[in-house]
C-alpha positions as CSV (number, residue, x, y, z in Angstrom):
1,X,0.0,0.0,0.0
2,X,2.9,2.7,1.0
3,X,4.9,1.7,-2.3
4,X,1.5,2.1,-4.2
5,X,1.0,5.8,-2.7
6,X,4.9,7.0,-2.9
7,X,5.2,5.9,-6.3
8,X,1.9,7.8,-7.1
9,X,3.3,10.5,-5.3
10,X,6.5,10.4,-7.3
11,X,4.2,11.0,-10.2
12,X,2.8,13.7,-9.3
13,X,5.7,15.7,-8.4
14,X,7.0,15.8,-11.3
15,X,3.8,17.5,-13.1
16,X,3.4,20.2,-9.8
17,X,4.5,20.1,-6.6
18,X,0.7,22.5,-6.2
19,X,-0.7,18.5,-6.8
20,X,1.3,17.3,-4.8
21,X,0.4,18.7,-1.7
22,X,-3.7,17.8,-2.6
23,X,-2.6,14.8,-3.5
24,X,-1.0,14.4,0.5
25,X,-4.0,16.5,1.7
26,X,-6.9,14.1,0.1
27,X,-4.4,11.1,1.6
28,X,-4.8,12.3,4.9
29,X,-8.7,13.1,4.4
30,X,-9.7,9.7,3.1
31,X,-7.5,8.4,5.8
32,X,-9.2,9.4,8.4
33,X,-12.7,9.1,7.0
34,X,-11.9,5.4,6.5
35,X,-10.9,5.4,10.2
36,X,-13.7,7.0,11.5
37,X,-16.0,4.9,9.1
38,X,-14.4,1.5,10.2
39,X,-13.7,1.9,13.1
40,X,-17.6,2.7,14.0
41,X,-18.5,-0.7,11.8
42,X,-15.7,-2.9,13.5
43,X,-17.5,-1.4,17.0
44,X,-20.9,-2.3,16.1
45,X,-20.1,-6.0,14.3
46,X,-18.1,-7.0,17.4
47,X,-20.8,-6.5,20.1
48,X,-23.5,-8.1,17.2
49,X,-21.0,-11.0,16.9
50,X,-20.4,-11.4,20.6
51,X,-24.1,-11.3,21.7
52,X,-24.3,-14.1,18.9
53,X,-21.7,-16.2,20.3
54,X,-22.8,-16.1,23.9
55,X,-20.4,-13.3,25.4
56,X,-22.0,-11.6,28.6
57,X,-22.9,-8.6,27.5
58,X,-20.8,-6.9,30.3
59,X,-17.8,-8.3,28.3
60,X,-18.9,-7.3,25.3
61,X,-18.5,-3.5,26.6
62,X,-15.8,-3.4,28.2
63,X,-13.8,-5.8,26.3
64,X,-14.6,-6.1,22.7
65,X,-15.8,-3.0,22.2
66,X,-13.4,-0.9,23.9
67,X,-10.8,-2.3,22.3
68,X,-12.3,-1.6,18.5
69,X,-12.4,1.9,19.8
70,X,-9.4,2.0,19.8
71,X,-8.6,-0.1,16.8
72,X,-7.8,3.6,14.9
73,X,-5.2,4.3,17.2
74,X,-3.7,1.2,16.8
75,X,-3.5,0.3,13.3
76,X,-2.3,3.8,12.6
77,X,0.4,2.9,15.2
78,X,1.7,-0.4,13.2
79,X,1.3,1.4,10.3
80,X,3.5,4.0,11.7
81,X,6.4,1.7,12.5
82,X,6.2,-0.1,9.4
83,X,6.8,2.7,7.5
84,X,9.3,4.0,9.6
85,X,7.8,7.0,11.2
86,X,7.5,6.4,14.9
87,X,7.3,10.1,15.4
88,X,3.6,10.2,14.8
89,X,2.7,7.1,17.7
90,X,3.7,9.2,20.5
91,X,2.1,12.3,19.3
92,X,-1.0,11.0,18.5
93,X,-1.0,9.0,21.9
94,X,-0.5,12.0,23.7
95,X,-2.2,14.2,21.1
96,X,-5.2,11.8,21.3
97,X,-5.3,11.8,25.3
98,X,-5.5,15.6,25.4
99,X,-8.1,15.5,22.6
100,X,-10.5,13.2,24.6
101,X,-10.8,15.2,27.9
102,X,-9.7,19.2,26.5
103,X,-11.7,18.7,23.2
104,X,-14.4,16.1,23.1
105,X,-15.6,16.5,27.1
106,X,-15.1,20.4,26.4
107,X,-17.5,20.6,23.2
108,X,-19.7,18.2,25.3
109,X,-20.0,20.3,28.3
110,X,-20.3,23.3,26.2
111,X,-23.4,21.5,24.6
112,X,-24.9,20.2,28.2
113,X,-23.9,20.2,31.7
114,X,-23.5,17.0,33.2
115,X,-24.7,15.7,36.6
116,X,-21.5,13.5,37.5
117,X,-22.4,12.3,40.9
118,X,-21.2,8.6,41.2
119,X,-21.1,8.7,37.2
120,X,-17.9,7.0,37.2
121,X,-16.2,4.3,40.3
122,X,-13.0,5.3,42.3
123,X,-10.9,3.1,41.2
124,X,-11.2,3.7,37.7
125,X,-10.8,7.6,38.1
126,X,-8.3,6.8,40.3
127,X,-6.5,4.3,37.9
128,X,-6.4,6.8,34.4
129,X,-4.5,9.3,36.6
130,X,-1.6,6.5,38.0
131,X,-1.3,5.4,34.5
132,X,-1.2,8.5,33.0
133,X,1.4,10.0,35.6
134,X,3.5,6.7,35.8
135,X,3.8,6.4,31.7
136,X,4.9,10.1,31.4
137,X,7.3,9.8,34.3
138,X,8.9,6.6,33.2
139,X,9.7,8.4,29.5
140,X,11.0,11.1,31.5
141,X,13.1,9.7,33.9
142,X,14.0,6.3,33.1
143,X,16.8,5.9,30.3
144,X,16.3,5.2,27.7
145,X,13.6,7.9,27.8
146,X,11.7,5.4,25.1
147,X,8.8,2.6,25.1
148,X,11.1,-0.3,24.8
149,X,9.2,-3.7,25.1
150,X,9.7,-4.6,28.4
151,X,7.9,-1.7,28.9
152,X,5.6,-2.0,26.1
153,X,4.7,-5.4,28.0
154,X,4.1,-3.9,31.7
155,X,1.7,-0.9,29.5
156,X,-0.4,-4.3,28.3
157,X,-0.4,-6.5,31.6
158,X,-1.7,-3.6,33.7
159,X,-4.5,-3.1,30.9
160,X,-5.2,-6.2,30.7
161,X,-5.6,-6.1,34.7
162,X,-7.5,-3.2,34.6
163,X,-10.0,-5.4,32.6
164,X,-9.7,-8.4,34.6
165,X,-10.9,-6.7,38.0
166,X,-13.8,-4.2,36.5
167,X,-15.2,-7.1,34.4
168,X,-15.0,-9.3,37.8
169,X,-16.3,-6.1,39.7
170,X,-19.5,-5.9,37.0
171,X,-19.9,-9.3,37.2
172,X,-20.5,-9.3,41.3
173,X,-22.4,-6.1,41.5
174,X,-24.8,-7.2,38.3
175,X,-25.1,-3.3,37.6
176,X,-23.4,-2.7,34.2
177,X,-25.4,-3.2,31.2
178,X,-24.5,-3.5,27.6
179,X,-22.0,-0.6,26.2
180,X,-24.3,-0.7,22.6
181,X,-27.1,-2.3,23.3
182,X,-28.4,-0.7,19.6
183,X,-26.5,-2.7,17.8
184,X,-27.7,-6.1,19.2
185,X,-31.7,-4.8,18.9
186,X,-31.2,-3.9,15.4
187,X,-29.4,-7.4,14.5
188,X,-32.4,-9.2,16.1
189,X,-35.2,-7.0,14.9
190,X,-33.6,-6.9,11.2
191,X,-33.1,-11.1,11.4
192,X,-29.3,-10.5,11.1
193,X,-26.9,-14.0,10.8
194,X,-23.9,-14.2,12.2
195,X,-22.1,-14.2,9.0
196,X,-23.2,-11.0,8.3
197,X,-21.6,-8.9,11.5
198,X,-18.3,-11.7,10.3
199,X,-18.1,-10.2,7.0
200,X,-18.2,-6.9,8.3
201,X,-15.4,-7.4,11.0
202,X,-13.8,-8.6,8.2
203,X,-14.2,-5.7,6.0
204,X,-13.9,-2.9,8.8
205,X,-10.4,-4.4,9.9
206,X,-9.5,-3.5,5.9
207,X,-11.0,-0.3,5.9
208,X,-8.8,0.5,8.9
209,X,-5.8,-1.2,6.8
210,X,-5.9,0.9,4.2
211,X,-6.9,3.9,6.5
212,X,-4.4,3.9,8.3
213,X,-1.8,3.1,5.7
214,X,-3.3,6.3,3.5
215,X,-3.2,8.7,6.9
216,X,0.1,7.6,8.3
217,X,1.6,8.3,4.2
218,X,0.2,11.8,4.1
219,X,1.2,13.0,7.2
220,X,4.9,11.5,7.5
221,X,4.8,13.0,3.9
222,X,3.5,16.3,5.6
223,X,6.2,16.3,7.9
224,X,8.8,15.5,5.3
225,X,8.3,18.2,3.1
226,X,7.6,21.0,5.2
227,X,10.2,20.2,8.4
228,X,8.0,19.7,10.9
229,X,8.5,17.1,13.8
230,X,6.2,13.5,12.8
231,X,5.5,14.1,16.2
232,X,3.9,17.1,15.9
233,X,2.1,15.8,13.0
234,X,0.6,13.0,15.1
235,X,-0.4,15.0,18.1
236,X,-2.3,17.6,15.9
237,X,-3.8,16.0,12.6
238,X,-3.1,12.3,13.3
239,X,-4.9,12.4,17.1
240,X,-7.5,14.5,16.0
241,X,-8.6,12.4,13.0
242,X,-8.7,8.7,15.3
243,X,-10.7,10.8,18.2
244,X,-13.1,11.9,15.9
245,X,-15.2,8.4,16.7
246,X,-15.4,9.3,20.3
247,X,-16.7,13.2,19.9
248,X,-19.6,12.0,17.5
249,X,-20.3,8.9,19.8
250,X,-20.1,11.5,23.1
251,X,-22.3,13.6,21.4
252,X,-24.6,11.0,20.6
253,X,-24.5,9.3,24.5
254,X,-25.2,13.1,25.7
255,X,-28.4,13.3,24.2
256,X,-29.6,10.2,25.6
257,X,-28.2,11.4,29.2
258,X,-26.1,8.9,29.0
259,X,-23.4,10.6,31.2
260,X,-21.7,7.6,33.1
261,X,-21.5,5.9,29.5
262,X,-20.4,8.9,28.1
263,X,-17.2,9.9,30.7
264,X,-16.3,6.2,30.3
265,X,-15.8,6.1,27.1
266,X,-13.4,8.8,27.2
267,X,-11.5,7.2,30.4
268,X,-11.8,3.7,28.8
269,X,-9.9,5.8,25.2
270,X,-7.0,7.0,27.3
271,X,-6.3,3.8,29.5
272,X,-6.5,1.9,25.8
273,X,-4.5,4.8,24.0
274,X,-1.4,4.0,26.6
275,X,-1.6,0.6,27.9
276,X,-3.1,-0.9,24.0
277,X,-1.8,1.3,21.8
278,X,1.6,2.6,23.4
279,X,2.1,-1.5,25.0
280,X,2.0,-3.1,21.3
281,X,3.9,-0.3,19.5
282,X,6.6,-0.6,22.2
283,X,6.8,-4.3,22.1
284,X,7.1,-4.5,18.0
285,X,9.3,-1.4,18.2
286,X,11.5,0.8,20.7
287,X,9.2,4.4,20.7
288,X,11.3,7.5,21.5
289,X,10.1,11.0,21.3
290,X,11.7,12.9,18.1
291,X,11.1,16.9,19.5
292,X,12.6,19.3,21.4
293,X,10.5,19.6,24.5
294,X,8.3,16.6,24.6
295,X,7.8,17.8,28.1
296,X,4.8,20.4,26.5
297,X,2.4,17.5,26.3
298,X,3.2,15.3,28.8
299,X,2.5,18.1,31.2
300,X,-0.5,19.3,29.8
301,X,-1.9,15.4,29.2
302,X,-1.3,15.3,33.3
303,X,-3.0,18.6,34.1
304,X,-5.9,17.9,32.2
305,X,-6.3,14.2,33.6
306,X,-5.8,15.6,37.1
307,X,-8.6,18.0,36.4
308,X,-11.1,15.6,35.1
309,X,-10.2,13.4,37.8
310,X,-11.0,15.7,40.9
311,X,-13.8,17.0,38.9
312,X,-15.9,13.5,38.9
313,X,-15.4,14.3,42.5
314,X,-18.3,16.2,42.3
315,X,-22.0,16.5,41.3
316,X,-22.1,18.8,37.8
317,X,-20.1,20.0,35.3
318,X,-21.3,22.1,32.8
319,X,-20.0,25.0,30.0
320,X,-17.8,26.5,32.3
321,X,-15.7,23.5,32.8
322,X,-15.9,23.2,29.0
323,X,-14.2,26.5,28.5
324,X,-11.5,25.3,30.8
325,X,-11.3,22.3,29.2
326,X,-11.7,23.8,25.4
327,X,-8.8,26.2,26.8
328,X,-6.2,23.8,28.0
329,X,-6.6,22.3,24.7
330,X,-5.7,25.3,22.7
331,X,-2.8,26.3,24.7
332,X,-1.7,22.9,24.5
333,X,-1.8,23.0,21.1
334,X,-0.5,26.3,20.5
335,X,2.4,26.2,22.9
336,X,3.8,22.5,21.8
337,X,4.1,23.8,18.7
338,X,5.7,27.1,18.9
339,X,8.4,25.4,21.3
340,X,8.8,22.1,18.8
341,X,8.0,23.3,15.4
């Protein structure tokens, strides 16, 4: 796929390099439309093809689903290492994180307040902050300042975990209910077979192929061309283009009031965005950060966690936590680059 895009490219430069920059632009737009769009169907088949199968349907949230969530993240991430540009995993890990809480909760709160009393347990709260401060630290202060794969392997153990004791938690208290229970209504009111939600598992997992082949191309491309850190790349256009999934599903779960569903989806992105994401790319390939002050992001990624996290201490949030939050973004954004770029 990437020989079949640089040789177009190659092409194309040598009628005008005017087309070839659309030609990297439109790249990076299908890109992320096919992430968006198969990443949404690979969500929706899995939970149709689990309730076929028999899986509890408290697995089926907050194991199958969540992780074809974050199946954007990650293929963009193998895709990023086999085509040699590294740079954009850590930014759009990082880029992604700060995208969830300072631009998807912000446009959410902005939209409705949110009553968050007892929305979302301790321990998982609790749990996105230690994650999220130990992962920045050890890069920080732990030669060699990289994911290596032992590390890569702690990220997906503590995940995995994580999983483990909220799925054995849900299991006790019998509270949880289904994460989409849409898409197993619609299978069973439209007679749906279980080869159907197969073939498109099948499909979607291609979509996201190519996707993420076509994205990671034009913006390492991007990068190339114009000087600019991958990494940068990856926290700005790569992160925002796999979070779009979770800002239209948020958007969705807020109109239903579904506010516990909603806030968990975004904790449940981060945790998988590190420990999923960050573990696998670390264990197929040393990560190290390729900018100047890679400090920018870490920081702001652990400001804004810590916020949201003593927030859901309370009982509401509402648009004038999402003007913090919409703000920390922007500064986040704007600062990481003028000290990087």
């Amino acid at each position: 796929m990437q020989q079949i895009l640089e040789e177009t490219a190659l092409r194309i430069v040598g009628f005008n390099d005017f087309l070839n920059f659309g030609f990297l632009s439109i790249c990076v737009i299908i890109g992320i439309i096919l992430l968006i769009k198969a990443g949404d169907t690979l969500s929706e088949a899995s939970a149709t093809l689990a309730a076929f199968i028999g899986i509890p349907p408290i697995l089926v949230g907050l194991t199958v689903v969540s992780v074809a969530t974050s199946a954007p993240e990650l293929f963009t991430s193998i895709s990023a290492i086999t085509s040699n540009a590294k740079g954009l995993i850590l930014g759009n890990i990082l880029g992604s994180n700060i995208a969830n809480i300072g631009l998807i909760l912000g446009i959410s709160l902005l939209i409705k307040p949110m009553d968050i009393s007892g929305a979302v347990p301790v321990f998982q709260k609790n749990t996105l902050f230690l994650i999220t401060l130990g992962f920045s630290s050890y890069l920080f202060f732990i030669p060699p300042h990289a994911i290596t794969r032992e590390f890569g392997v702690i990220l997906v153990f503590l995940l995995v975990s994580y999983l483990v004791f909220i799925s054995y938690e849900a299991f006790r208290e019998r509270k949880l209910k289904m994460t989409m229970p849409s898409a197993i209504e619609k299978a069973e009111d439209k007679g749906t077979s279980q080869w159907q939600p197969m073939v498109l598992i099948v499909l979607s997992s291609l979509g996201l192929w190519v996707g993420s082949e076509t994205l990671v191309f034009g913006s390492k491309s991007f990068a190339s061309q114009l000087g600019i850190p991958e990494e940068l790349i990856g926290f700005s256009i790569v992160a925002v283009g796999t979070s779009l999934p979770e800002l239209a599903a948020s958007i969705a779960l807020l109109k239903k009031s579904q506010t516990a569903m909603l806030l968990g989806n975004i904790i449940g992105s981060n945790l998988f965005n590190i420990g999923l994401v960050g573990g696998v790319a670390g264990i197929i390939a040393p990560i190290q950060s390729n900018v100047l002050n890679p400090w920018v992001d870490h920081i702001a990624m652990i400001l804004l966690t810590g916020v949201l996290c003593y927030w859901l201490n309370g009982r509401k949030i509402g648009k004038p936590q999402g003007i913090i939050l919409l703000s920390g973004y922007v500064i986040a954004s704007i600062t990481t680059w003028v000290v990087n770029a």
